[in-house]
PDB file of N, CA, C and O in Angstrom:
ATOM      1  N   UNK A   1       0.839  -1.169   0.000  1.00  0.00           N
ATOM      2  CA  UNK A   1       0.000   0.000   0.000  1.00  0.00           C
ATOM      3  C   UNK A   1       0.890   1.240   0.000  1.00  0.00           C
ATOM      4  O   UNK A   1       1.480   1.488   1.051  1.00  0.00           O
ATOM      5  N   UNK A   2       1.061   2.048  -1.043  1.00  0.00           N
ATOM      6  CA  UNK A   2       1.394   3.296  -1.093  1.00  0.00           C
ATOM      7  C   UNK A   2       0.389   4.327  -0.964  1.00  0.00           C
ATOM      8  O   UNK A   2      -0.577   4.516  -1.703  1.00  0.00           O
ATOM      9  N   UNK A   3       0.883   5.238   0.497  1.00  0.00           N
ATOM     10  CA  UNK A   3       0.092   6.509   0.635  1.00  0.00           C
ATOM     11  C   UNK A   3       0.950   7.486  -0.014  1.00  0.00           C
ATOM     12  O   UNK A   3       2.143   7.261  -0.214  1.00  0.00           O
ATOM     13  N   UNK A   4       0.238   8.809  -0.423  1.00  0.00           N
ATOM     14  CA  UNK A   4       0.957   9.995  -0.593  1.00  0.00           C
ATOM     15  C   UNK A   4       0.665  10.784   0.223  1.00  0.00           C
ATOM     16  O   UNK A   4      -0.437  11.187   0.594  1.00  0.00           O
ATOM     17  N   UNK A   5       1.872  11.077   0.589  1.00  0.00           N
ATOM     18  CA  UNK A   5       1.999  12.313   1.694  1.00  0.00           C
ATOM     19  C   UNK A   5       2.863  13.484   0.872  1.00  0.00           C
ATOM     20  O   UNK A   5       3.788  13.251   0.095  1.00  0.00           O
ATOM     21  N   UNK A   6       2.185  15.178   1.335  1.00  0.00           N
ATOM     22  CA  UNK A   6       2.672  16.154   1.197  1.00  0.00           C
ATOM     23  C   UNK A   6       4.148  16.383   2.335  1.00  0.00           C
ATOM     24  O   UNK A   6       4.222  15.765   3.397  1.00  0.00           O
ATOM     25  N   UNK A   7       4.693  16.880   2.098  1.00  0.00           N
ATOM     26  CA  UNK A   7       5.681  17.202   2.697  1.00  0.00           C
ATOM     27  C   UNK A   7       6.462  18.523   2.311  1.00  0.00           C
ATOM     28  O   UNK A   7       6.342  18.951   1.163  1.00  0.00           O
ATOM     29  N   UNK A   8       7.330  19.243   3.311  1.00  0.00           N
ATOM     30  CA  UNK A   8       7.684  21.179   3.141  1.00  0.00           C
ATOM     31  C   UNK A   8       8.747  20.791   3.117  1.00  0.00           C
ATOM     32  O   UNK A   8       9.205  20.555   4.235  1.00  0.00           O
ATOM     33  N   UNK A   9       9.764  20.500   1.818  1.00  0.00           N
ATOM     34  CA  UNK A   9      11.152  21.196   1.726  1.00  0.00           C
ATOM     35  C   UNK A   9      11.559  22.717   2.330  1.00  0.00           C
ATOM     36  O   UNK A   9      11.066  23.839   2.217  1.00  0.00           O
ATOM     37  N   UNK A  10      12.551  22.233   2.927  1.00  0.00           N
ATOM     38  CA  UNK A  10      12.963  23.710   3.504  1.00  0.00           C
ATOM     39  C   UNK A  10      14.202  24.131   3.224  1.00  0.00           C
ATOM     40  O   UNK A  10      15.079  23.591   3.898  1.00  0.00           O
ATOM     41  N   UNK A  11      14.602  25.054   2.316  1.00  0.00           N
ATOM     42  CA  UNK A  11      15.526  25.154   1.276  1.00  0.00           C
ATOM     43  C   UNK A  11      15.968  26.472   2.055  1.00  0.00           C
ATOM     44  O   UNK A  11      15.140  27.188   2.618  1.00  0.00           O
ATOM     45  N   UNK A  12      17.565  26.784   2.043  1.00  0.00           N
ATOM     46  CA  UNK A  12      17.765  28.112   2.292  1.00  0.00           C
ATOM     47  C   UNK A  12      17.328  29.455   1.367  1.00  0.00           C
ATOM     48  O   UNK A  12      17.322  30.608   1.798  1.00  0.00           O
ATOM     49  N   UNK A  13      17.001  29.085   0.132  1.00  0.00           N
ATOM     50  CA  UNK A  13      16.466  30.379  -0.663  1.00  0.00           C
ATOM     51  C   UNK A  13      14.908  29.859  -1.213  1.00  0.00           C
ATOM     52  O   UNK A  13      14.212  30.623  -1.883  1.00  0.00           O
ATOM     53  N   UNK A  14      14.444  28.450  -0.842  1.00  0.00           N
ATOM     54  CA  UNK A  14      13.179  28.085  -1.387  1.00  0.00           C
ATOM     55  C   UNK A  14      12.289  27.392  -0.488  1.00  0.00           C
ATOM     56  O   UNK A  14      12.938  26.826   0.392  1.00  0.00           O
ATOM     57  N   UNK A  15      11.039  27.224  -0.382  1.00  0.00           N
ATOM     58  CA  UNK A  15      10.111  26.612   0.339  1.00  0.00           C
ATOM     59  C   UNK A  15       9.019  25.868  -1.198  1.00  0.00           C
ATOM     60  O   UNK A  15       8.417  26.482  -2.080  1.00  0.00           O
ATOM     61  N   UNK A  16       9.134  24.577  -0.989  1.00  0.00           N
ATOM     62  CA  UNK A  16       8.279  23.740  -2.025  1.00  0.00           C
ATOM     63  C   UNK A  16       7.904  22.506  -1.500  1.00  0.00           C
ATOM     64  O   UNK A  16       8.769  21.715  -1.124  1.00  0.00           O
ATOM     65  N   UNK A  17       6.966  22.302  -1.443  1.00  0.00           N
ATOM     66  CA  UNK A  17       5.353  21.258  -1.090  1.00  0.00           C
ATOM     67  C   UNK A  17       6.159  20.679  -2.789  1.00  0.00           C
ATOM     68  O   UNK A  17       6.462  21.108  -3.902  1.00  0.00           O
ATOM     69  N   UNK A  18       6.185  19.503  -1.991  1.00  0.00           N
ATOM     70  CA  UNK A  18       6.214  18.234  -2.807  1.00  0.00           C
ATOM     71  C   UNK A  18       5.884  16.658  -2.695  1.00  0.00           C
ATOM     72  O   UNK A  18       6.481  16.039  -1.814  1.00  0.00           O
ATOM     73  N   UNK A  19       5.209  16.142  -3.314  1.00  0.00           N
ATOM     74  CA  UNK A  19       4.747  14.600  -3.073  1.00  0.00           C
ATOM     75  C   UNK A  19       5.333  13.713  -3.169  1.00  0.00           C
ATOM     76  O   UNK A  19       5.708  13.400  -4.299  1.00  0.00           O
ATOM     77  N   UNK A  20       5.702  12.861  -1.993  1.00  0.00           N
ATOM     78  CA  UNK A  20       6.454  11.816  -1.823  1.00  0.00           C
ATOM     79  C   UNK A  20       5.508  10.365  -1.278  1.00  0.00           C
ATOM     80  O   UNK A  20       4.346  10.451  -0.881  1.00  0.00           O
ATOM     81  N   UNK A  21       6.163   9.280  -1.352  1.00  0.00           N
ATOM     82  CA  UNK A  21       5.303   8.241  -1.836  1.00  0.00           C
ATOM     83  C   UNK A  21       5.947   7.392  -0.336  1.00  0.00           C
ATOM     84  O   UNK A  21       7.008   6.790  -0.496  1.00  0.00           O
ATOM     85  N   UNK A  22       5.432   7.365   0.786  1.00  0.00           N
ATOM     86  CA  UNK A  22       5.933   6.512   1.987  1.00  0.00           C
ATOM     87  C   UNK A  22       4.899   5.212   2.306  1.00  0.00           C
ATOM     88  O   UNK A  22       3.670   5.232   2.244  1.00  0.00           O
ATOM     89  N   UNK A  23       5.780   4.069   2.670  1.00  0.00           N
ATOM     90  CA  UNK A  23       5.276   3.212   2.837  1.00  0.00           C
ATOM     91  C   UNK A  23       5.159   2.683   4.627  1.00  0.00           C
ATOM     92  O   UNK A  23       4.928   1.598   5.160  1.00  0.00           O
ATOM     93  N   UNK A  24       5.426   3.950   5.106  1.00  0.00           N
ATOM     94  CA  UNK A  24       5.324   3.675   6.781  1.00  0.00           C
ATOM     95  C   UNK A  24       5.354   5.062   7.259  1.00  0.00           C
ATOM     96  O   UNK A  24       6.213   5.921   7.061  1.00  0.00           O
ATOM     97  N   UNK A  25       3.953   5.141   8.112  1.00  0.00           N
ATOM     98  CA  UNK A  25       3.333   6.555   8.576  1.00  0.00           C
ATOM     99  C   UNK A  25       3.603   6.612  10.105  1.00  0.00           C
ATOM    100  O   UNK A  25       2.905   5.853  10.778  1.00  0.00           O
ATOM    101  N   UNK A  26       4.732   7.584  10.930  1.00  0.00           N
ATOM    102  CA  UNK A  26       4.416   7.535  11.964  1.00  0.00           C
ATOM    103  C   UNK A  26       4.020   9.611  12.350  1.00  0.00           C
ATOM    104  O   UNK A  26       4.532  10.668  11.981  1.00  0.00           O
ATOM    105  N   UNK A  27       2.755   9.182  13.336  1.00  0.00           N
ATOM    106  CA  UNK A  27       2.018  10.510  13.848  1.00  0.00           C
ATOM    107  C   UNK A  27       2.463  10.715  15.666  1.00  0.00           C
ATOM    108  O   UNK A  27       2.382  10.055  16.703  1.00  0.00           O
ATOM    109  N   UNK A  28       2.807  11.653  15.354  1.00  0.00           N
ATOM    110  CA  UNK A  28       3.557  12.504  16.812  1.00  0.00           C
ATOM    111  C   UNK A  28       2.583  13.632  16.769  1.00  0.00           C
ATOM    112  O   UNK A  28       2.197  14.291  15.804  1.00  0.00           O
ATOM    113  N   UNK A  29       2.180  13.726  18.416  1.00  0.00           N
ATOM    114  CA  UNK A  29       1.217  14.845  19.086  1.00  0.00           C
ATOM    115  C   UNK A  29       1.406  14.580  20.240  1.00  0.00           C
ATOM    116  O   UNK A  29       1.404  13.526  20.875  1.00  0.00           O
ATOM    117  N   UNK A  30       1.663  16.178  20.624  1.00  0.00           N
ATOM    118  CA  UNK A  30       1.529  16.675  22.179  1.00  0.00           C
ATOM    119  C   UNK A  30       0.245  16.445  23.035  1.00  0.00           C
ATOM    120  O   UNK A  30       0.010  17.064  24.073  1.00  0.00           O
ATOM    121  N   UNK A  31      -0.264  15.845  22.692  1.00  0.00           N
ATOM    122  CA  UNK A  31      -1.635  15.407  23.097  1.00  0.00           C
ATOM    123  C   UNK A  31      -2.379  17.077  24.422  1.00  0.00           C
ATOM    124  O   UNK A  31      -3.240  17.957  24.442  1.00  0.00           O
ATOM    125  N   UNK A  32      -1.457  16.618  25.096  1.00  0.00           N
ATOM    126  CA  UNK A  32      -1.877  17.306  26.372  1.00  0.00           C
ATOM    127  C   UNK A  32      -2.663  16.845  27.277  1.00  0.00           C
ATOM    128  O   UNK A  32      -2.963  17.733  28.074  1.00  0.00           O
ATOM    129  N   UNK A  33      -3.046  16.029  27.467  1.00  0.00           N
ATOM    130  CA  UNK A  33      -4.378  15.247  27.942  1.00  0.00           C
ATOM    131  C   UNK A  33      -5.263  14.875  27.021  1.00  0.00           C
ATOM    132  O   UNK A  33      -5.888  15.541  26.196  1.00  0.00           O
ATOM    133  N   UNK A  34      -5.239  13.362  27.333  1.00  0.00           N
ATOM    134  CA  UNK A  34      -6.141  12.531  26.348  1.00  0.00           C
ATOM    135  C   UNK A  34      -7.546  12.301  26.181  1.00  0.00           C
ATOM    136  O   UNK A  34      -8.208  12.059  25.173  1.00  0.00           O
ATOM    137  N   UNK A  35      -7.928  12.459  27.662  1.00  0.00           N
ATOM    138  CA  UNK A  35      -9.277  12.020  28.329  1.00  0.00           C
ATOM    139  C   UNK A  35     -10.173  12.329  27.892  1.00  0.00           C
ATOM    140  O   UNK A  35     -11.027  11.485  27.621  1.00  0.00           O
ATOM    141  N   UNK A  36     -10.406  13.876  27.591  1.00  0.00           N
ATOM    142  CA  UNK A  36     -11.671  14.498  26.327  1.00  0.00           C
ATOM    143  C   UNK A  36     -11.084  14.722  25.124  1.00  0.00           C
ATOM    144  O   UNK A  36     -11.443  15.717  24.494  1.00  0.00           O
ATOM    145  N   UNK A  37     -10.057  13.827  24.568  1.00  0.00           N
ATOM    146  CA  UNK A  37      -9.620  14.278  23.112  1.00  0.00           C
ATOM    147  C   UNK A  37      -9.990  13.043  22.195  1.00  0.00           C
ATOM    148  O   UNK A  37      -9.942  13.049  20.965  1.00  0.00           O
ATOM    149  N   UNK A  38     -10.362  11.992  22.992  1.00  0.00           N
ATOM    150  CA  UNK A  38      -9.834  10.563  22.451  1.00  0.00           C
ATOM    151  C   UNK A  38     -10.920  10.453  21.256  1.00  0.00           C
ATOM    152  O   UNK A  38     -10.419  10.204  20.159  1.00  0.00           O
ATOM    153  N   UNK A  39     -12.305  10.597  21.291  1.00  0.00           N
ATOM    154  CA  UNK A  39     -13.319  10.520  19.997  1.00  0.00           C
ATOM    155  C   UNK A  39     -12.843  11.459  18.841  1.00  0.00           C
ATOM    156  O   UNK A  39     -13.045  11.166  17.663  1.00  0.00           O
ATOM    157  N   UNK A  40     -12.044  12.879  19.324  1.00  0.00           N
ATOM    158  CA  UNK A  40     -11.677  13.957  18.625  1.00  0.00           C
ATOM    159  C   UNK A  40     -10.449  13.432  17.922  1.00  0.00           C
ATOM    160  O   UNK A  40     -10.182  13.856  16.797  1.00  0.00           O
ATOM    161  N   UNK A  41      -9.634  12.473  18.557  1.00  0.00           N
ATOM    162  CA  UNK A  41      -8.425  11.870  18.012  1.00  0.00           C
ATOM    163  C   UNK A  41      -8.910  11.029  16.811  1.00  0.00           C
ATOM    164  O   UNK A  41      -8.687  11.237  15.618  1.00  0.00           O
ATOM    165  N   UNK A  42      -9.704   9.916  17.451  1.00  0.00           N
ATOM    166  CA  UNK A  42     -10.447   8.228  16.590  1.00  0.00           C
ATOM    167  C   UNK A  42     -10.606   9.251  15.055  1.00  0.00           C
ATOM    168  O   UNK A  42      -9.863   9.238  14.073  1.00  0.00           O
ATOM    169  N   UNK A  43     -11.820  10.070  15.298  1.00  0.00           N
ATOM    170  CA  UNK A  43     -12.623  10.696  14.209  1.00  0.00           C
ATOM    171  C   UNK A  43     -11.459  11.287  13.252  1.00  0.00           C
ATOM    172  O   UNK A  43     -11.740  11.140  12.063  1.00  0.00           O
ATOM    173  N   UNK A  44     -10.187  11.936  13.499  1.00  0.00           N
ATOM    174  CA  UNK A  44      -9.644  12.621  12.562  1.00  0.00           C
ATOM    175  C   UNK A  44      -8.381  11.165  11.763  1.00  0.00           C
ATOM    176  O   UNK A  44      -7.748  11.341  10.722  1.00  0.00           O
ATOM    177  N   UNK A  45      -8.345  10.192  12.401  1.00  0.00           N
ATOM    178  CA  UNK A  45      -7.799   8.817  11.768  1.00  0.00           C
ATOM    179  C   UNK A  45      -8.706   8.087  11.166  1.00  0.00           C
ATOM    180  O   UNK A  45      -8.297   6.949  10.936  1.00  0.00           O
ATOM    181  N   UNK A  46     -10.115   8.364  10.712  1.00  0.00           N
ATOM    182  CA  UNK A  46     -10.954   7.175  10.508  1.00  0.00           C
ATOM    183  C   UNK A  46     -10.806   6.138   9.612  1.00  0.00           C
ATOM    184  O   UNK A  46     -11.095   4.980   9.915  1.00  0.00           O
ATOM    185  N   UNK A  47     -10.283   6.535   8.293  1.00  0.00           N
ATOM    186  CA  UNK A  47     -10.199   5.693   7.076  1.00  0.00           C
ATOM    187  C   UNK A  47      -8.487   5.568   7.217  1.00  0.00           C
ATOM    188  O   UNK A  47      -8.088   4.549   6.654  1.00  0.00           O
ATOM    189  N   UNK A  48      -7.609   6.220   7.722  1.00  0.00           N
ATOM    190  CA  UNK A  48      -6.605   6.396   7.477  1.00  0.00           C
ATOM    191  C   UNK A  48      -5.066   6.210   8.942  1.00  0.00           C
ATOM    192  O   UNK A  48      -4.037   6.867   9.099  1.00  0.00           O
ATOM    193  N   UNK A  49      -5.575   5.172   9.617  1.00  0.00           N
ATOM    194  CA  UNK A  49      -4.351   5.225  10.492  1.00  0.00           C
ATOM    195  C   UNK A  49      -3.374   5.156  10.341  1.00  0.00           C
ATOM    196  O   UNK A  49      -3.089   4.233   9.577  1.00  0.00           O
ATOM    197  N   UNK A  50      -2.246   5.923  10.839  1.00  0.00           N
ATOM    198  CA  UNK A  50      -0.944   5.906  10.268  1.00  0.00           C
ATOM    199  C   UNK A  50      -0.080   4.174  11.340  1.00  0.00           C
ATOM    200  O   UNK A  50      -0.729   3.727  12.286  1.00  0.00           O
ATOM    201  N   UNK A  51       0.899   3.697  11.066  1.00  0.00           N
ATOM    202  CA  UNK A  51       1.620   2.605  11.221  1.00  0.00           C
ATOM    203  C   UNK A  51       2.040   2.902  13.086  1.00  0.00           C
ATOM    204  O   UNK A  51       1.605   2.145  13.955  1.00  0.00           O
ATOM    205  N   UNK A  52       2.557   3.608  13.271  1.00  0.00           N
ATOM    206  CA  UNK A  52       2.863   4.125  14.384  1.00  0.00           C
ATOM    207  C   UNK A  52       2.235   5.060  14.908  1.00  0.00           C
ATOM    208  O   UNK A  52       2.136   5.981  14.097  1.00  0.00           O
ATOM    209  N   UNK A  53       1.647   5.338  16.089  1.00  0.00           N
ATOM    210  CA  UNK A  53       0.801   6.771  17.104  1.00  0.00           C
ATOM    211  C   UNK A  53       2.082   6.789  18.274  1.00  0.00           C
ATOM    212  O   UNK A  53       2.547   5.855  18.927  1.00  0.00           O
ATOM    213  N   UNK A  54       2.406   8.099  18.254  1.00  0.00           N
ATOM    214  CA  UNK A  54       2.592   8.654  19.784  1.00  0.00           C
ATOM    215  C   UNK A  54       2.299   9.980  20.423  1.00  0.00           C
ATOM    216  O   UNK A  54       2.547  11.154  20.147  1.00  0.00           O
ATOM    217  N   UNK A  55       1.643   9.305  21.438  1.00  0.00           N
ATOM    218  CA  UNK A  55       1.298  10.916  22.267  1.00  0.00           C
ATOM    219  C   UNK A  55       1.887  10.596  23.424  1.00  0.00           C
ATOM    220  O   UNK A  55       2.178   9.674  24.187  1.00  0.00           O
ATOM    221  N   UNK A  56       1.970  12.476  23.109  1.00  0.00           N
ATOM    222  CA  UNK A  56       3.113  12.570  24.721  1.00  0.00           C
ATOM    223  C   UNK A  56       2.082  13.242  25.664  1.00  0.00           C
ATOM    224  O   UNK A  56       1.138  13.892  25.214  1.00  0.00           O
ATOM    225  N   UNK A  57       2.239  13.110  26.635  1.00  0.00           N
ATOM    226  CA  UNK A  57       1.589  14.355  28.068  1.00  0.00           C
ATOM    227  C   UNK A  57       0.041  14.053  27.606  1.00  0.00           C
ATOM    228  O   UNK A  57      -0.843  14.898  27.466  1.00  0.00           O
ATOM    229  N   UNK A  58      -0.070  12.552  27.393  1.00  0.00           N
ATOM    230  CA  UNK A  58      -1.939  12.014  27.657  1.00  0.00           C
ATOM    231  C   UNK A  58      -2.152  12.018  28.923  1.00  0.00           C
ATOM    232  O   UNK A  58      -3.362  11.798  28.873  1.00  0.00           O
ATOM    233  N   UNK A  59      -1.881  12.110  30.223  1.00  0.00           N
ATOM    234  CA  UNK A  59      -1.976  11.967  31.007  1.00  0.00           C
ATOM    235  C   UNK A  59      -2.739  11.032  32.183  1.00  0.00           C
ATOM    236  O   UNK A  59      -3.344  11.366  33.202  1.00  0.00           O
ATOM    237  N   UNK A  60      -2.434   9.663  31.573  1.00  0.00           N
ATOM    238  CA  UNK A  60      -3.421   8.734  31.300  1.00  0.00           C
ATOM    239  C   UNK A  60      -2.579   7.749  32.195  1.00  0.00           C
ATOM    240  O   UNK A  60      -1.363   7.646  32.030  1.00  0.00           O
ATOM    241  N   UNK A  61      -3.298   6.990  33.198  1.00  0.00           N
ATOM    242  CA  UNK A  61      -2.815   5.690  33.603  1.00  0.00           C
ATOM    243  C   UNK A  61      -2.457   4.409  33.393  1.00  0.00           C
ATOM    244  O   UNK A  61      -3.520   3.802  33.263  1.00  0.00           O
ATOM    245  N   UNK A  62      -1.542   3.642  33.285  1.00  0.00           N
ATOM    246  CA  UNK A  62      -1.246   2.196  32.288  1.00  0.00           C
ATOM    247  C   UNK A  62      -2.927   1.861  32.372  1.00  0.00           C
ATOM    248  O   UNK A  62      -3.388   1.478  31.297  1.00  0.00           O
ATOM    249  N   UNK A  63      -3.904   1.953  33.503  1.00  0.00           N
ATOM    250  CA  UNK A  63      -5.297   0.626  33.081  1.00  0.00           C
ATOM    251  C   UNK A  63      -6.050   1.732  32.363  1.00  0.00           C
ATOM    252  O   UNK A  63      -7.183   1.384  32.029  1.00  0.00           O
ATOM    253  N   UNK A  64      -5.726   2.930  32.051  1.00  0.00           N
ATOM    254  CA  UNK A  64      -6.615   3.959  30.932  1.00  0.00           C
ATOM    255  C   UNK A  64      -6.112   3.370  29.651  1.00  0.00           C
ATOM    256  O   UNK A  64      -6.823   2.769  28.845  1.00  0.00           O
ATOM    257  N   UNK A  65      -4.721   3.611  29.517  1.00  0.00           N
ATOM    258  CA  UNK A  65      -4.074   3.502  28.114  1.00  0.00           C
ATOM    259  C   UNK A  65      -4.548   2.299  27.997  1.00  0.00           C
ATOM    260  O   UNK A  65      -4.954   2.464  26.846  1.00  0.00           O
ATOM    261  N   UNK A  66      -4.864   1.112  28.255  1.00  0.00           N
ATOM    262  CA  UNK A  66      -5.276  -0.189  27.711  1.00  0.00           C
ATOM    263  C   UNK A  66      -6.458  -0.244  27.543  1.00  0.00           C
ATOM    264  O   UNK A  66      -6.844  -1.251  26.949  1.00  0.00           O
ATOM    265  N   UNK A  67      -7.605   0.856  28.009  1.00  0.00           N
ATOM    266  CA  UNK A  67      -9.329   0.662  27.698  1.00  0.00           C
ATOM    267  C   UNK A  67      -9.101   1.470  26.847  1.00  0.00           C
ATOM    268  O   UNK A  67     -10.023   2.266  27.031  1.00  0.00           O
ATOM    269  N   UNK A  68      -8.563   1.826  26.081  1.00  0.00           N
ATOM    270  CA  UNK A  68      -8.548   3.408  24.929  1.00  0.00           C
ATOM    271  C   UNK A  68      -9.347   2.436  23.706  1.00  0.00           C
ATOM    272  O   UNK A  68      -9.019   1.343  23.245  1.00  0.00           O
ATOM    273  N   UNK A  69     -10.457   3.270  23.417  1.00  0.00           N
ATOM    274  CA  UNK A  69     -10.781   2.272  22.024  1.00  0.00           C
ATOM    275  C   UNK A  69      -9.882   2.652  20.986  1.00  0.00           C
ATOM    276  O   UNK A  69     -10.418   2.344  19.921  1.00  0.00           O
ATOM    277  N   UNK A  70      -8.916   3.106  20.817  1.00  0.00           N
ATOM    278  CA  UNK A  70      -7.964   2.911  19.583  1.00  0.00           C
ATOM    279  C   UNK A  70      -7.486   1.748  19.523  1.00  0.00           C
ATOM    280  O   UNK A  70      -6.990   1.068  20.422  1.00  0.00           O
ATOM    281  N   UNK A  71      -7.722   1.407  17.886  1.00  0.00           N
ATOM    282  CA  UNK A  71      -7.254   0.167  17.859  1.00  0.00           C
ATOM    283  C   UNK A  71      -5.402   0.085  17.864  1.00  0.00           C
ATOM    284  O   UNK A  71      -4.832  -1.005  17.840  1.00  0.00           O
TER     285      UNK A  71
END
């Protein structure tokens, strides 16, 4: 399965959005607390989970993080 992802070259005299073709998605977020974000999280992955999730500062207990309905 090839996704396309946009991605920002950052050039010392240029800035260009260009499409590159990755075969492994990992998503990093500061979460901040998870507890009222988690349907707000599910809903914006629905058709599309990336390979790897990490959130930092969920503030969540090991027996929370294991009832999380994310699959």
């Amino acid at each position: 399965m090839v996704n396309r992802v946009y991605s920002l070259e950052n050039d010392t005299n240029t800035k260009k959005l260009t499409i590159s073709k990755n075969l492994f998605k990992i998503f990093h977020q500061n979460i901040r607390g998870l507890k009222s974000k988690v349907d707000k999280l599910s809903n914006s992955f629905f058709r599309d989970y990336p390979d790897v999730m990490c959130l930092t500062e969920h503030h969540l207990k090991d027996y929370e993080i294991d009832n999380l309905p994310i699959d």
